[in-house]
C-alpha positions in Angstrom: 6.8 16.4 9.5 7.0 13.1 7.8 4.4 11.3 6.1 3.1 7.8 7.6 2.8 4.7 5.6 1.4 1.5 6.1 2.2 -1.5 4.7 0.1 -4.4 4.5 1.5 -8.2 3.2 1.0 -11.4 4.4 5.0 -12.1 3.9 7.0 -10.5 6.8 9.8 -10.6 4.5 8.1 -8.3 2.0 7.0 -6.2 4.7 10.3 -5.6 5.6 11.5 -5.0 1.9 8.9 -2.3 1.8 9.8 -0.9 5.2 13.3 -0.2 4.2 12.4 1.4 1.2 10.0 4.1 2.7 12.7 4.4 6.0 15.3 5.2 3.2 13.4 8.0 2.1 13.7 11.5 3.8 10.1 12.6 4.5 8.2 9.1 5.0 8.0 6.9 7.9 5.9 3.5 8.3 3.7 3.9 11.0 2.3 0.3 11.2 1.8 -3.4 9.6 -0.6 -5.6 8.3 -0.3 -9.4 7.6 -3.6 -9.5 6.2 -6.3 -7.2 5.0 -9.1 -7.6 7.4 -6.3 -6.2 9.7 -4.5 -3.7 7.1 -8.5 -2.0 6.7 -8.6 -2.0 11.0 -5.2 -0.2 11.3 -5.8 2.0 8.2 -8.8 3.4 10.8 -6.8 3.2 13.9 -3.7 4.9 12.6 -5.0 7.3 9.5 -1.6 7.0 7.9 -1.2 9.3 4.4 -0.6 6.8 2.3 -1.3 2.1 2.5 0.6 -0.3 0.4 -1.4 -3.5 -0.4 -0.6 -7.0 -1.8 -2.7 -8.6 -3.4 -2.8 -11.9 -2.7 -3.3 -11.6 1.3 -5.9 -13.6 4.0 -8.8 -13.0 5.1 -9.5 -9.8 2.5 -6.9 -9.6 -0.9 -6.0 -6.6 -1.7 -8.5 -5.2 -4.1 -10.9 -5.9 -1.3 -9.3 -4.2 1.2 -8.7 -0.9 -1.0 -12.5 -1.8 -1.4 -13.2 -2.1 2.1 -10.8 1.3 2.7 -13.1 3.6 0.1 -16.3 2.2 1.4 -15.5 4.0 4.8 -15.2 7.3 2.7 -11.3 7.1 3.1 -9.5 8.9 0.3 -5.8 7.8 1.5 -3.7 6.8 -1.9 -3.6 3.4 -2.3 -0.5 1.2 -3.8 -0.8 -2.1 -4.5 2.4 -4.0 -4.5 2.1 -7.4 -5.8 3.9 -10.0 -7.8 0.8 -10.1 -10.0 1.3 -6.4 -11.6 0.7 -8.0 -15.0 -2.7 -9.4 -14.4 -4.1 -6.2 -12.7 -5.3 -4.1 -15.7 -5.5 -0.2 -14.7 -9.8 -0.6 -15.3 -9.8 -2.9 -12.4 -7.3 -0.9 -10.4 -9.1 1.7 -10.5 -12.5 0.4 -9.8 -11.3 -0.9 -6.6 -10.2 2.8 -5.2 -6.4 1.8 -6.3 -4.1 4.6 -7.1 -0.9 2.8 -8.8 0.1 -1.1 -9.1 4.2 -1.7 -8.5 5.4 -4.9 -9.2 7.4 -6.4 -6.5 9.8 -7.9 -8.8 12.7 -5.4 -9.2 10.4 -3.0 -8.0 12.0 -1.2 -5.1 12.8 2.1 -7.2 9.0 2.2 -8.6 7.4 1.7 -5.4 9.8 4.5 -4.3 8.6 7.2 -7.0 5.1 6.3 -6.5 5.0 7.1 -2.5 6.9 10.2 -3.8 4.0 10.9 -6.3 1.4 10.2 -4.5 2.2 12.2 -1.2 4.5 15.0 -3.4 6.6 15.5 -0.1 8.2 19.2 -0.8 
């Protein structure tokens, strides 16, 4: 059974980026989108995927606040946040926001890969 992902980013581009790196791997599947994170936190309920990749810098809620708004709920699903801001984000702030790793977008297709792998340990 594959594992569901969700991505959340207000670029469609990036969203596709990210889709074709999960769909490459055996095991995972995106089972929705989010252009923004007042609607990434909604679909995160609706859908209960296994694992949500955040940007950052989104509408409506960015995505420390959204991975805020996600814990709040008492959700425990691993968290990635996929930005082009990786080297702002210190691992403090990360983690006081319920974030479980920081990729950076740049060049960042084989890291975000090996984190979904971490984080869900598919066997």
């Amino acid at each position: 059974m594959s594992k569901s992902i969700l991505i959340a980013d207000d670029s469609a581009q990036m969203r596709l980026m990210a889709r074709k790196v999960v769909e490459s791997m055996p095991g995972f599947a995106v089972c929705g989108e989010a252009a923004d994170g007042v609607e990434a936190v909604e679909k995160a309920r609706q859908l209960a995927p296994d694992l949500v990749i955040l940007d950052l810098a989104m509408p409506r809620l960015n995505g420390f606040e959204a991975a805020r708004a996600l814990r709040a709920t008492g959700s425990r699903v691993p968290i990635i946040l996929f930005t082009l801001h990786a080297d702002v984000v210190s691992p403090v702030q990360a983690s006081a926001a319920g974030i479980d790793a920081v990729v950076a977008k740049i060049g960042g297709c084989g890291a975000l890969a090996s984190q979904v792998e971490r984080l869900l340990a598919v066997a």
